[in-house]
C-alpha positions as CSV (number, residue, x, y, z in Angstrom):
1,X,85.3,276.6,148.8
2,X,87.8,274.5,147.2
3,X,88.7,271.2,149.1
4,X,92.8,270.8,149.5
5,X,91.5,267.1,149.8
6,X,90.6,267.0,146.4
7,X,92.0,269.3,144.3
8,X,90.5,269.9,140.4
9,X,91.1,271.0,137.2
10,X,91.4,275.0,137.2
11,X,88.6,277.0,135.6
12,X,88.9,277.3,132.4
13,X,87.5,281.0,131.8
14,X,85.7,283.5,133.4
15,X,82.9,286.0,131.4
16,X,80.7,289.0,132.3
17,X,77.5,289.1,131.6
18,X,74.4,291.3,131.5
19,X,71.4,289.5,132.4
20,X,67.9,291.1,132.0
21,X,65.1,290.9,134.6
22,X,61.1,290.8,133.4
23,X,61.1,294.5,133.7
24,X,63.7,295.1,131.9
25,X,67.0,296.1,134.6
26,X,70.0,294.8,133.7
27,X,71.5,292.5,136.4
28,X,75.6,292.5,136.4
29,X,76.7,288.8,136.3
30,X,80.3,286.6,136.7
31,X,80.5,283.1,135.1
32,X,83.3,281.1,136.0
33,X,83.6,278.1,133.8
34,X,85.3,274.5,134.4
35,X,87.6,272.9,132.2
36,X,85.1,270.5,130.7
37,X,83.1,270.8,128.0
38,X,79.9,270.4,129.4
39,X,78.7,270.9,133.5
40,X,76.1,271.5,135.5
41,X,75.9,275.0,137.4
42,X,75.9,276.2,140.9
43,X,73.8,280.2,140.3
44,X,74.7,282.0,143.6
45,X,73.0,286.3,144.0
46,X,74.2,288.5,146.1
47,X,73.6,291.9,147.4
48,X,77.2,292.0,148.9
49,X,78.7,292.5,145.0
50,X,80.2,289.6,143.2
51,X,83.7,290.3,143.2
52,X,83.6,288.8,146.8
53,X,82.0,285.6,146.1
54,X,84.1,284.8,142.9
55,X,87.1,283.1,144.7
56,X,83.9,280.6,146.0
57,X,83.0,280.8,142.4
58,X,86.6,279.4,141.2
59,X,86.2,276.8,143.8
60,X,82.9,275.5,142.6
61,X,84.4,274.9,138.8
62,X,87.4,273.6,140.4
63,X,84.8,270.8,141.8
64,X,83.8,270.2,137.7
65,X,80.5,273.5,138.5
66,X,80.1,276.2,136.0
67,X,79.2,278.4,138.4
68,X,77.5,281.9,137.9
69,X,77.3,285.1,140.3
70,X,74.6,287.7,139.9
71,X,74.6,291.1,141.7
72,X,71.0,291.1,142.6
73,X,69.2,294.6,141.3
74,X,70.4,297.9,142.9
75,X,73.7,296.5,144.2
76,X,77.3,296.2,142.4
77,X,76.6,296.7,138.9
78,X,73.2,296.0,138.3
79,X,70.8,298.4,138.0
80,X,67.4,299.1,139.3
81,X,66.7,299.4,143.2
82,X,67.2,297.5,146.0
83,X,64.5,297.1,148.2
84,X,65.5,293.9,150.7
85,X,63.5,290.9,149.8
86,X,61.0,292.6,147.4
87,X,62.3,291.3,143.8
88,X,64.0,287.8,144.5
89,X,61.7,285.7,143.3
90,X,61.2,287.2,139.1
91,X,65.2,287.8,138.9
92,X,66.0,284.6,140.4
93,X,63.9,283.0,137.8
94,X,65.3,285.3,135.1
95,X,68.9,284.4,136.1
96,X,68.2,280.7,136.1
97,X,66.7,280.8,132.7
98,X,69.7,282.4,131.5
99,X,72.2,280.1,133.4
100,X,70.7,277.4,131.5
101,X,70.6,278.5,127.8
102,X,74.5,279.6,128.4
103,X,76.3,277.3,126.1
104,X,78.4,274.7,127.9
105,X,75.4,274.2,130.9
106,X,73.8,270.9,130.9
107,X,70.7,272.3,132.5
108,X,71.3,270.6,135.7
109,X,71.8,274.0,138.3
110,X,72.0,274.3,141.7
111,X,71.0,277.4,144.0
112,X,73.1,278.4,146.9
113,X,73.6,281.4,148.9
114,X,74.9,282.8,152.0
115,X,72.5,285.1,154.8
116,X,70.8,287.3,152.4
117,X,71.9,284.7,149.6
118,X,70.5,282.1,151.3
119,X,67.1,283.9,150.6
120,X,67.7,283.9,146.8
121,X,68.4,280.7,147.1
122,X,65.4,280.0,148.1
123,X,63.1,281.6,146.4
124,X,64.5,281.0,143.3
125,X,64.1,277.6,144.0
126,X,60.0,277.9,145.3
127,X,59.4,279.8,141.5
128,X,61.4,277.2,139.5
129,X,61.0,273.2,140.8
130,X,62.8,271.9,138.1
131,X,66.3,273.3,139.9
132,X,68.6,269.9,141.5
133,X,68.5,271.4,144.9
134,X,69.4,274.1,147.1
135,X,72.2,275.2,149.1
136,X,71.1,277.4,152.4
137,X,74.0,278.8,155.1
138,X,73.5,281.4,158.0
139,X,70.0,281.9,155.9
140,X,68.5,285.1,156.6
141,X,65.0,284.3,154.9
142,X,63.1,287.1,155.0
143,X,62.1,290.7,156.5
144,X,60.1,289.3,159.9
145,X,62.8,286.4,160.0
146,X,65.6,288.3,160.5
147,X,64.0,291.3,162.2
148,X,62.4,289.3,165.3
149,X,63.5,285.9,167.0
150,X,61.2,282.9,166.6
151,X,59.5,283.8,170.1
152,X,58.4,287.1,168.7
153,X,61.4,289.1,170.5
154,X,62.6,292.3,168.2
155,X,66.3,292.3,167.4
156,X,68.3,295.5,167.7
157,X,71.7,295.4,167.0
158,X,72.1,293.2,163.6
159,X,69.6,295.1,162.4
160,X,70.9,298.4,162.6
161,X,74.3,297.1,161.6
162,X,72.9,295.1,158.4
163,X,70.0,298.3,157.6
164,X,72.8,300.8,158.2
165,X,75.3,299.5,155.7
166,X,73.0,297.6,153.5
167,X,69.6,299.5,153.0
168,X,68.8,301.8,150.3
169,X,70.6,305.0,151.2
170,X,72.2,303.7,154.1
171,X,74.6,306.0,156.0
172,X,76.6,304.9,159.5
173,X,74.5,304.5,162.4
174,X,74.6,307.0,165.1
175,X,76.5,306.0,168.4
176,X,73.1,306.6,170.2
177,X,70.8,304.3,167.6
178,X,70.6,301.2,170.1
179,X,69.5,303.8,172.4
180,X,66.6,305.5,170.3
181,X,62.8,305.4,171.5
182,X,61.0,304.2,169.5
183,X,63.3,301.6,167.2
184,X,61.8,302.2,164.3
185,X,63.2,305.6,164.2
186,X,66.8,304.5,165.2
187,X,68.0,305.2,161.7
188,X,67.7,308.9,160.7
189,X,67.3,309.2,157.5
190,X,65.8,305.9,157.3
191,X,66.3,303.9,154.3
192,X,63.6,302.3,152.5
193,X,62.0,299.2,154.0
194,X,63.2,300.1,157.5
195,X,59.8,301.2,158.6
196,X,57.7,298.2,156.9
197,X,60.7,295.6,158.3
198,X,59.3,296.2,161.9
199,X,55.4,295.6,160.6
200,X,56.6,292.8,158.5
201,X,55.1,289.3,160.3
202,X,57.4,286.8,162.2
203,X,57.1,284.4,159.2
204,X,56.7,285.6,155.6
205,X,53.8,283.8,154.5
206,X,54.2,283.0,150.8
207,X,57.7,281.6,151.9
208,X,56.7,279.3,154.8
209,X,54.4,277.4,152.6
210,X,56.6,276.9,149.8
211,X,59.3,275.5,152.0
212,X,56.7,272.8,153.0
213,X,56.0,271.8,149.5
214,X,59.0,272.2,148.3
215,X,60.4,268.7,147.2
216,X,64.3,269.1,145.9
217,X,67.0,268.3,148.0
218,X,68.0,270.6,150.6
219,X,71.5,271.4,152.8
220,X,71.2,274.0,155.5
221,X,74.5,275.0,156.9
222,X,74.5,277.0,160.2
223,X,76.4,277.8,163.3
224,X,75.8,277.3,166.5
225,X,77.0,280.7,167.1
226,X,74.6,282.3,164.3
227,X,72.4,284.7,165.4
228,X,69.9,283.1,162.9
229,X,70.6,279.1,164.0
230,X,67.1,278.5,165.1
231,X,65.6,279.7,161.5
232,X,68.1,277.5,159.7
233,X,66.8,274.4,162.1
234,X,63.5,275.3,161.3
235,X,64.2,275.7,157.5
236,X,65.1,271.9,157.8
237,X,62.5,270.8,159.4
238,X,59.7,272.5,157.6
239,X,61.2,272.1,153.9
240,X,59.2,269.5,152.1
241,X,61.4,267.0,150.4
242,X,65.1,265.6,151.2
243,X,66.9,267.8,153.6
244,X,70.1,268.3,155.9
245,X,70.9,270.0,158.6
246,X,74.7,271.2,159.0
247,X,75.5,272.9,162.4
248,X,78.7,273.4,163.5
249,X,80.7,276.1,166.3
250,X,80.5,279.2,163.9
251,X,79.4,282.5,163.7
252,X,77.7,284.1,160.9
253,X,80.5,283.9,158.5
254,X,80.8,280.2,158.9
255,X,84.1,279.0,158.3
256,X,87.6,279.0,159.4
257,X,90.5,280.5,157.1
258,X,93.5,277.8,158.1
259,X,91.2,274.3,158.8
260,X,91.1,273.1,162.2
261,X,89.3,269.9,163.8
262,X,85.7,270.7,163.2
263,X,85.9,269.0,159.9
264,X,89.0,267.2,160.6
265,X,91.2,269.4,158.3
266,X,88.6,270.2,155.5
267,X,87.0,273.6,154.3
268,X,83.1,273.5,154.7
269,X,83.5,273.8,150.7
270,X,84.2,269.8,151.0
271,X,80.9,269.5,152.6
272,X,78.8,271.6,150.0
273,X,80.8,269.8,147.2
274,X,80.0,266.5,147.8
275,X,76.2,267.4,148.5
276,X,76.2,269.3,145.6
277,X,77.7,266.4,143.0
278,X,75.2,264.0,144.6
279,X,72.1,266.5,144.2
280,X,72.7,267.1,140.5
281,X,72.9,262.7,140.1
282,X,69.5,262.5,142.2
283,X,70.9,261.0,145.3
284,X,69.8,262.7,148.6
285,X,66.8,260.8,149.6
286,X,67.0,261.1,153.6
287,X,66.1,263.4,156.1
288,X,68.8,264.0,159.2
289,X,70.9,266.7,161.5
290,X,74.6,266.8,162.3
291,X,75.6,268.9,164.9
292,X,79.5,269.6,166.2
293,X,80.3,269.1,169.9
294,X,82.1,272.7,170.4
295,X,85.6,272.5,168.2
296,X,86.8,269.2,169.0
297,X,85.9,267.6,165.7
298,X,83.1,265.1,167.5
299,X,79.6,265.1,165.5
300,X,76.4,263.7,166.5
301,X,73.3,263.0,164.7
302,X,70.7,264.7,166.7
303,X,67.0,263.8,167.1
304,X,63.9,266.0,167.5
305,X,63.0,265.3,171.0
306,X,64.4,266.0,174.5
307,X,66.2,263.0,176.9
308,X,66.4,264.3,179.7
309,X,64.2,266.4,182.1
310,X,66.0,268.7,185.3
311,X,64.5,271.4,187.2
312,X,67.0,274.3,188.1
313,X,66.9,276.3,191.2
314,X,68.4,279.2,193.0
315,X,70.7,279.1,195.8
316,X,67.7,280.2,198.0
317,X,65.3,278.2,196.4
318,X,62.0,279.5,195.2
319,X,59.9,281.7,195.0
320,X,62.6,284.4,193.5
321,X,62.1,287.6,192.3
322,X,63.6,290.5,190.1
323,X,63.0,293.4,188.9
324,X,62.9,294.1,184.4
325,X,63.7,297.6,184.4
326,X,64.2,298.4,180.4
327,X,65.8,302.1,181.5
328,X,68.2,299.4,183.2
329,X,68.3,296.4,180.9
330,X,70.2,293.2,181.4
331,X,73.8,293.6,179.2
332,X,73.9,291.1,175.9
333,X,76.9,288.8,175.9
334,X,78.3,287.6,173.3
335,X,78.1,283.6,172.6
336,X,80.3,281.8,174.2
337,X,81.7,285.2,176.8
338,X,83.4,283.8,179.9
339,X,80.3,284.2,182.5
340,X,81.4,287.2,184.5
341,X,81.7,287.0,188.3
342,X,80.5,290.5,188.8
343,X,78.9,292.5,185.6
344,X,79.5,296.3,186.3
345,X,77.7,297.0,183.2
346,X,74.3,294.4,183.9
347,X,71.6,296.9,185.3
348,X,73.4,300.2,184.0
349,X,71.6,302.7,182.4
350,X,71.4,302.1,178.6
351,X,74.8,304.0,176.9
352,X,74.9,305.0,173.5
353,X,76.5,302.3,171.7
354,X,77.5,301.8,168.6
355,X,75.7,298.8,167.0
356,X,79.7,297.8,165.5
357,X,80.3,297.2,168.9
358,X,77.3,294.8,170.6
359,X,78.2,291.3,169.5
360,X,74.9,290.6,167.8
361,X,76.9,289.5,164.4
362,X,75.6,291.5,161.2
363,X,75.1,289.3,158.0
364,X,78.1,288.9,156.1
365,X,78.2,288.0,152.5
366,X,79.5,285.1,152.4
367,X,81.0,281.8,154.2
368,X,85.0,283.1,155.4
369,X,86.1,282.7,159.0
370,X,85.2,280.7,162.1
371,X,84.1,282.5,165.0
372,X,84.8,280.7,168.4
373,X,81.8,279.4,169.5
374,X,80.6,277.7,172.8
375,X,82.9,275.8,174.7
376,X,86.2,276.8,175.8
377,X,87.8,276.5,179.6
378,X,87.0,272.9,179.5
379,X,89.7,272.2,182.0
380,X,87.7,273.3,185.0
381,X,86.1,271.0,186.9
382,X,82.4,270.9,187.4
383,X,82.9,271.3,191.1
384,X,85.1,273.9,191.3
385,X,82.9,275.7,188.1
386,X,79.7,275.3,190.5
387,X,81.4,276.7,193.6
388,X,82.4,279.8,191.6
389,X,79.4,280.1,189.9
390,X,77.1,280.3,192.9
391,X,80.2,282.6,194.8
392,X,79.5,285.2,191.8
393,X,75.8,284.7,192.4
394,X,75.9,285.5,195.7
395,X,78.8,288.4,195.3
396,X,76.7,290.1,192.3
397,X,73.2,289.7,194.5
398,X,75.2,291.3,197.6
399,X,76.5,294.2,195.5
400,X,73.0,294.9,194.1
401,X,71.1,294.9,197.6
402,X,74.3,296.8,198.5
403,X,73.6,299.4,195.7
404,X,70.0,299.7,196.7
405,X,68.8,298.4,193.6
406,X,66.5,295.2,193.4
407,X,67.7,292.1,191.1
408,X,67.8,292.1,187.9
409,X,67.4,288.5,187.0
410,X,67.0,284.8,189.0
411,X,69.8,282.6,188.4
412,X,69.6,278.9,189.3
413,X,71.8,275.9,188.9
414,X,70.6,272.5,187.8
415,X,71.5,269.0,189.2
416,X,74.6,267.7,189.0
417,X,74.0,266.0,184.7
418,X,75.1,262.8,183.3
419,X,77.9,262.7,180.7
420,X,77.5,262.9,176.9
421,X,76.4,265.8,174.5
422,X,73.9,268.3,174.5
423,X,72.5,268.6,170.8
424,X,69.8,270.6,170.0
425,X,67.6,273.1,171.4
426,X,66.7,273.5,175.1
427,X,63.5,274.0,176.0
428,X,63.1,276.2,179.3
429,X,59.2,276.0,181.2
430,X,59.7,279.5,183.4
431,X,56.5,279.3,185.8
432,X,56.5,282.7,187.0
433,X,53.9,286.0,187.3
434,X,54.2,289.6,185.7
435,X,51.9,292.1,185.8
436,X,52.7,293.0,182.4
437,X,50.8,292.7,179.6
438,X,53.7,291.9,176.7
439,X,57.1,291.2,178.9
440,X,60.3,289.1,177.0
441,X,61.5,286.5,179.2
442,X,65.4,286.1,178.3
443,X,67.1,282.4,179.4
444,X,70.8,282.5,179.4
445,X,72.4,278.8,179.7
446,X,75.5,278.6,180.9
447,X,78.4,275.5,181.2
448,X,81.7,275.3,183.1
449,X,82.3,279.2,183.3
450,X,80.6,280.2,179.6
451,X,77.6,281.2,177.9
452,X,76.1,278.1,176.2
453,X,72.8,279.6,174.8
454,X,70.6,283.2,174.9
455,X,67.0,282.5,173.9
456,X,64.2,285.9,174.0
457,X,60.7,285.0,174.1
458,X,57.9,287.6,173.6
459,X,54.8,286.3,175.7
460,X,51.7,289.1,174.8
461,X,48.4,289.1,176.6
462,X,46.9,287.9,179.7
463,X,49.9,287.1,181.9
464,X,50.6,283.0,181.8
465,X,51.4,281.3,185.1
466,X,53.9,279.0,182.3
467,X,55.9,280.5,179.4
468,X,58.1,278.0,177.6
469,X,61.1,279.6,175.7
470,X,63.2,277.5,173.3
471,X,66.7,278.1,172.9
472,X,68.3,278.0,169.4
473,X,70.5,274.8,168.9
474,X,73.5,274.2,170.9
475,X,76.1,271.4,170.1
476,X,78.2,270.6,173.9
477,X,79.7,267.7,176.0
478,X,78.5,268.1,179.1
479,X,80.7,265.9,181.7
480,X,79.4,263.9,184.5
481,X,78.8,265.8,187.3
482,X,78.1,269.3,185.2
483,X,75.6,271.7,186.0
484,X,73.9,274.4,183.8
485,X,73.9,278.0,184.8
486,X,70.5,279.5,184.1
487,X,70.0,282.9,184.1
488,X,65.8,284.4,183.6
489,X,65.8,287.8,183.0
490,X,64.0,291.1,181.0
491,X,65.8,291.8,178.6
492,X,68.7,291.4,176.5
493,X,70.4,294.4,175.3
494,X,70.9,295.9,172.7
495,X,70.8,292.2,171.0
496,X,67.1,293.3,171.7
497,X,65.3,295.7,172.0
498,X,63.7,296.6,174.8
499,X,60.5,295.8,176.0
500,X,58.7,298.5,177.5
501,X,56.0,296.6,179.4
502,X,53.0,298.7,178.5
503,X,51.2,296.5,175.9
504,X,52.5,298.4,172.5
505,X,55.7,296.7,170.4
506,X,58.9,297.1,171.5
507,X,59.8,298.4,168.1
508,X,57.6,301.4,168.4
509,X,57.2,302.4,171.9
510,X,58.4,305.6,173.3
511,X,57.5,304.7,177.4
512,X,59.1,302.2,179.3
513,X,58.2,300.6,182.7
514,X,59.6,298.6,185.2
515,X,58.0,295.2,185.9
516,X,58.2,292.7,188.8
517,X,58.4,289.4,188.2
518,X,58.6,286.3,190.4
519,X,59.9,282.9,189.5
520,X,58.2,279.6,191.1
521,X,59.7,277.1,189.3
522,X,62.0,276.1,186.2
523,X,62.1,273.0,184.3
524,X,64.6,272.3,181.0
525,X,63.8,269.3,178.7
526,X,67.6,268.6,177.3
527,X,68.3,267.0,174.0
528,X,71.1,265.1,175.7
529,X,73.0,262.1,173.8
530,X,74.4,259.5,176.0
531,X,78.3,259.2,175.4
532,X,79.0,257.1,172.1
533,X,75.5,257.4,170.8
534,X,74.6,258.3,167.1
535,X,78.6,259.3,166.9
536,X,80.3,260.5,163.4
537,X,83.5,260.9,162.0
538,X,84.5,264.5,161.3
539,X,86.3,263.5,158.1
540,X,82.8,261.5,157.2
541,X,80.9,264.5,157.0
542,X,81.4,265.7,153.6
543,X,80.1,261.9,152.4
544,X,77.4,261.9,155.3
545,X,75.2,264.3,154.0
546,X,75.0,262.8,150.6
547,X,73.0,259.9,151.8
């Protein structure tokens, strides 16, 4: 948290408290207090247990915030139980109230959290309107939020990561979990709220339409390689008053431990400084997204709407067909992998593997490392990456015909693009057939040799000649001459779960079927910036979001 820009005055003290909820549980608390005699307050809860978040803590009141973290009820030394999501919103409010009347406070308070944080955060702030704004990174913002993607896919892996470590009564996962028909009964015992999470709806509703009338200021911080990047884009969009959107080449835990480039030698703690100090004087009045061009300390403000239009083909051209087999799923990568020429493991029979190993990320507790994102290998050139790129094609096509086994995906190469910086999501029309009455239809987007992108869209009903999957936001310079990589496949496992083709939720099936697809056509609307367009410093960031 603390900027080596701008170093403060140490905290003065630190205190424990006991806080008490309406119903009476006591919730375990950490104030870490500046050296003046008065402040305002940053109130962070987490499930992850304080003693983690108070080096953030001593950062904020190095910055002039008293700063005060609450283990929410259940976890670290609070009592009560933890049931994920179910008592946010009363002990968020009962935390606030007592933040305030702690002598020193000046009553201005600011909520932010991390992933599950990020939730408090939020809810505190829909019960109590009076608070100077909130503070969202990597937000994981609800049950259906963080159990399905925004196109209705069910995600596998996190979940059993985050549910096995973090429910109520949680215990390892099995090596076999990913494996298990149906999902919901992946996790033996399973703890409480497993069941209901894969019931819960896509959007929690009470949530949803606070964030639209909500009217403090907003920062959302997210990373490009954040399994949950869409919803923080979305939380920006949809939040009612004053809001920005922070997205840079990290992973779920946000932030490098020695400062690189990305914000030209600063922590992100620079960044939710400066925000904060202008949200508790009033300031933020605007509305805007920054977005990092891979590691290379280049930001762009990105707009809502696409540039530029391509169509992708195959090598054959169209139609093209393959085959989504769920007993042999498509293999996840993880963001940013090296696109292999040959993939011994796509189309393999499903293994049991252990959910610590599949690169879906599992929600940390707070902000602490970078993870390498989307763009390295920048040296090849976008010929010789093409020529490769449909060699592997071909060689992994050859090998599967070879194998007696039919395709397991289309992939198709766009024109050559113009130069500048991809910034935003893509939006990917598939016009294609299935037979199948719920399929996923997976788009992997790939640049110079790596995975840009995996999007998952759930299409349920009568089969649509057009399915349009949007890809969470990506942040690239694409050189002239590039080309994008598109892959349409199935399924993406065991990021996903599988779909099994037969009508019933992939969460609770227990058959599977095969189902043939064709592909007639592809179309991607890119949110491409022309080179030197809406351009700013990485060192301006920290003052660029407090406008």
């Amino acid at each position: 948290m603390t900027d080596p820009a701008r170093p403060g005055p140490a905290a003065q003290g630190t205190d424990d408290l006991d806080l008490t909820a309406p119903d009476g549980v006591r919730l375990a608390a950490t104030l870490v207090r500046p050296a003046a005699a008065t402040w305002p307050a940053v109130l962070i809860r987490t499930p992850y247990g304080r003693g983690r978040l108070l080096p953030e803590a001593r950062g904020w009141a190095a910055h002039g915030f008293g700063c005060l973290v609450v283990d929410v009820r259940g976890r670290g030394g609070s009592t009560g139980e933890f049931r994920p999501y179910a008592h946010e919103t009363d002990d968020g409010a009962a935390a606030l109230a007592a933040l305030r009347a702690t002598p020193g406070c000046d009553g201005r308070v600011v909520l932010a959290g991390a992933s599950y944080g990020a939730h408090c955060a939020v809810a505190g702030a829909l019960a109590d309107p009076g608070v100077c704004g909130v503070l969202a990174a990597v937000p994981a913002l609800g049950p259906g939020e963080t159990a399905r993607e925004p196109g209705g896919a069910a995600r596998l892996a996190c979940r059993i990561g985050w549910w096995s470590e973090h429910g109520a009564g949680a215990r390892p996962a099995a090596p076999s979990a990913a494996a298990t028909l149906p999902v919901s009964g992946a996790l033996t015992p399973a703890p409480d709220g497993w069941a209901d999470l894969w019931d819960a709806p896509e959007e929690t509703p009470w949530l949803w339409s606070g964030i639209a009338r909500a009217a403090m200021p907003l920062l959302a911080v997210g990373g490009t390689a954040d399994p949950f990047a869409a919803r923080t884009r979305e939380l920006a969009r949809r939040w009612g008053g004053p809001s920005r959107l922070v997205l840079g080449p990290w992973g779920h835990e946000l932030d490098a431990p020695a400062p690189g480039a990305v914000l030209a030698g600063r922590r992100i703690g620079a960044v939710y400084a400066a925000w904060a100090r202008a949200a508790v004087q009033g300031r933020p009045r605007g509305r805007g997204a920054l977005v990092a061009v891979g590691e290379t300390g280049r930001w762009v403000r990105a707009g809502d709407g696409p540039a530029v239009t391509v169509a992708a083909a195959p090598p054959d051209g169209f139609p093209a067909g393959f085959v989504a087999d769920p007993e042999r799923p498509v293999r996840s990568r993880a963001p940013g992998a090296p696109t292999p020429a040959l993939a011994p493991t796509d189309g393999a029979a499903p293994a049991a593997t252990p959910p610590a190993a599949t690169p879906a990320a599992t929600p940390a507790a707070t902000p602490a490392a970078t993870t390498a994102a989307t763009t390295a290998a920048t040296t090849a050139t976008s010929t010789g990456t093409t020529a490769a790129t449909t060699s592997a094609t071909t060689a992994a096509t050859t090998e599967s015909a070879a194998a007696g086994r039919p395709a397991d995906r289309v992939v198709a190469h766009t024109p050559p693009l113009p130069a500048g910086v991809l910034a935003g999501p893509l939006v990917v029309t598939v016009t294609g057939d299935t037979d199948a009455p719920d399929a996923d239809w997976v788009v992997r987007v790939g640049l110079r040799g790596h995975d840009l992108v995996t999007a998952v869209h759930r299409h349920r009903g009568p089969a649509s000649r057009q399915v349009v999957v949007t890809t969470p936001p990506v942040g690239a310079a694409v050189g002239e001459g590039d080309r994008l990589r598109v892959e349409i496949a199935g399924h993406h496992w065991p990021a996903h779960a599988r779909n099994p083709h037969t009508g019933r939720d992939p969460a609770h099936a227990t058959e599977l079927r095969a189902d043939r697809r064709t592909v007639h056509a592809l179309r991607l609307d890119l949110p491409h910036v022309r080179p030197g367009r809406d351009e700013v410093a990485a060192a301006a960031i920290p003052e660029e979001v407090t406008l």
